[in-house]
Steps between C-alpha positions, in 0.01 A plus 500: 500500500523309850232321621416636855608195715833497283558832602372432885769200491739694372485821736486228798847322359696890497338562854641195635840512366502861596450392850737237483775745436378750757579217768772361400812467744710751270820421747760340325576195616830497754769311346811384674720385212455540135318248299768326290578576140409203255892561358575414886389199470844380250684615820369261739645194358841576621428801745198343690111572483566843703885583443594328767808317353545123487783214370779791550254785277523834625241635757255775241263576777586888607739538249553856485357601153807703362738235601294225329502709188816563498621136534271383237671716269860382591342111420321668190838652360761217614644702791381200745703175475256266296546214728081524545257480216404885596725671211237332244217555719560881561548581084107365488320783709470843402576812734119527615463145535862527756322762673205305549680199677712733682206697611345166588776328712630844707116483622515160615620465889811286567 
């Protein structure tokens, strides 16, 4: 059985979260690029904290997302000369996790 100012505390603590919602800025917030992937972040070492290339890498930012699937594949199956460490690198990631970082880098202005 509640005790009555139990009961008045607790009525007070759904009122106030109810009008907490009913005010809330329900906008979502505008982005202008895509928050980056945690797998992303294996990426920057050689590609650069945004894609952007660097020591001879290629440029990933606004890499159009079918093309960047498409190579990875060719390094994943040995159809890209293994002269870079990507061949290994590409066999890691799964097909969702590819999409992900390929989703990821075509968002990312050049």
């Amino acid at each position: 059985m509640f005790h009555r100012p139990l009961l008045a505390l607790l009525t007070a603590g759904a009122l106030a979260l109810t009008a907490g919602a009913a005010f809330a800025d329900t906008k979502p917030a505008k982005r202008t690029q895509a928050a980056p992937p945690l797998i992303a972040q294996a990426c920057a070492g050689c590609h650069g904290q945004k894609g952007q290339g660097q020591n001879g890498t290629p440029v990933l930012a606004a890499y159009n997302k079918d093309n960047f699937i498409r190579v990875w594949g060719e390094f994943r199956n040995g159809q890209r000369p293994a002269a870079t460490i990507m061949p290994r690198i590409a066999r890691g990631y799964s097909d969702e996790e590819v999409t992900v970082l390929a989703d990821y880098f075509a968002s990312i202005p050049r």
